[in-house]
N, C-alpha and C positions, 0 to 999 in steps of 0.2 A: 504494500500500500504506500503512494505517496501524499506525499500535502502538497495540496495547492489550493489559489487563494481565490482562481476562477475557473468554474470548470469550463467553461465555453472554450474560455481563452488555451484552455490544456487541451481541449479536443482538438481545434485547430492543430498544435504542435505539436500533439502525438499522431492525429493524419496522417501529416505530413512522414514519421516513420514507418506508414502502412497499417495504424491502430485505426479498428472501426468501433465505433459505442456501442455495446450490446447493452446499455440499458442505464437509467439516471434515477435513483431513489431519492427522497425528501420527504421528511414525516411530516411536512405541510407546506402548501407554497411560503416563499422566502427563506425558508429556514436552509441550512447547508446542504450540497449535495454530496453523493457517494457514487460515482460512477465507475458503472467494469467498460474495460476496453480490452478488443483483444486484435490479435495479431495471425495471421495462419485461417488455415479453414477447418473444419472440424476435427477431432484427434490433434494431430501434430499442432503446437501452436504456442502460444505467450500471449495470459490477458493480467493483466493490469489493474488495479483497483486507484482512483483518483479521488481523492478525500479531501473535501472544502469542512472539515471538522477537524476542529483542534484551534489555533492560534497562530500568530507570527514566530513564535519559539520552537516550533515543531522543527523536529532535527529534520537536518536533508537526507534523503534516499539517494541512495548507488544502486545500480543494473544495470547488469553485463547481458548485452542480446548478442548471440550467436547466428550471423546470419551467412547465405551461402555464399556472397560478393557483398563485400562492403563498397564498393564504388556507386552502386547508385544511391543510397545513403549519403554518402560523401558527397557525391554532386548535388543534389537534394537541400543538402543543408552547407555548400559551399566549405568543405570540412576538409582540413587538412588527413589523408592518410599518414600513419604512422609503421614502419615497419617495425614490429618487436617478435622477429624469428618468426616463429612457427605461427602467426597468425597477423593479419593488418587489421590495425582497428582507428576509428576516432573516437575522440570525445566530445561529446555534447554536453548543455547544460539548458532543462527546458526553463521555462519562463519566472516558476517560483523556486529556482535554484537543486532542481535534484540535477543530481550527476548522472548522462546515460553512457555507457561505451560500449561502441557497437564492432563486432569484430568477426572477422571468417578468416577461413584458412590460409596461410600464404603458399602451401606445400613443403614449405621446410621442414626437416624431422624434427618432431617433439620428443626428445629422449622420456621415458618412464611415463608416457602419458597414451590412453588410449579411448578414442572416441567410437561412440556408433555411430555406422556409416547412413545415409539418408536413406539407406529402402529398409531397414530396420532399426 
């Protein structure tokens, strides 16, 4: 779950990484929202929970999304690639300060580490 401080303004920005709203709770109008967002199509995927509850104090969130090419991401949000070995990633930071970085495989060996491949 992250904090932010409008959800409209967070739907826009997480769009734009390919998040669609699956749906916006409020125990009455005005009151805070609580929105899920998700990423993917059914099964395989990443949703997101967007929280306009809590405060300005509310710590930042970090999330790491694993995606297959990070470059159209990168282009998308005008984002420097970074090469760190065995995977390219950027770092974003959406509107009420959570940290995202987004990263796929560069093909370089990853010593001791082993992923499952995309058809299982």
């Amino acid at each position: 779950m992250l904090h932010v401080s409008d959800a409209p303004e967070a739907l826009a920005w997480y769009g734009r990484l390919g998040f669609e709203e699956e749906w916006t709770h409020r125990y009455e109008e005005g009151f805070p929202a609580f929105v899920s967002v998700r990423r993917g199509g059914p099964g395989p995927g990443v949703r997101l929970f967007l929280s306009e509850h809590g405060g300005e104090d509310e710590p930042v969130g970090v999330v790491y999304l694993r995606v297959t090419d990070v470059r159209p991401v990168a282009k998308a949000f005008d984002a420097e690639i970074h090469d760190v070995g065995p995977r390219y990633e950027i770092g974003l930071v959406d509107p009420h300060g959570n940290r995202i970085t987004v990263g796929s495989p560069s093909g370089a060996e990853l010593s001791g580490y082993t992923f499952p491949d995309s058809a299982g």
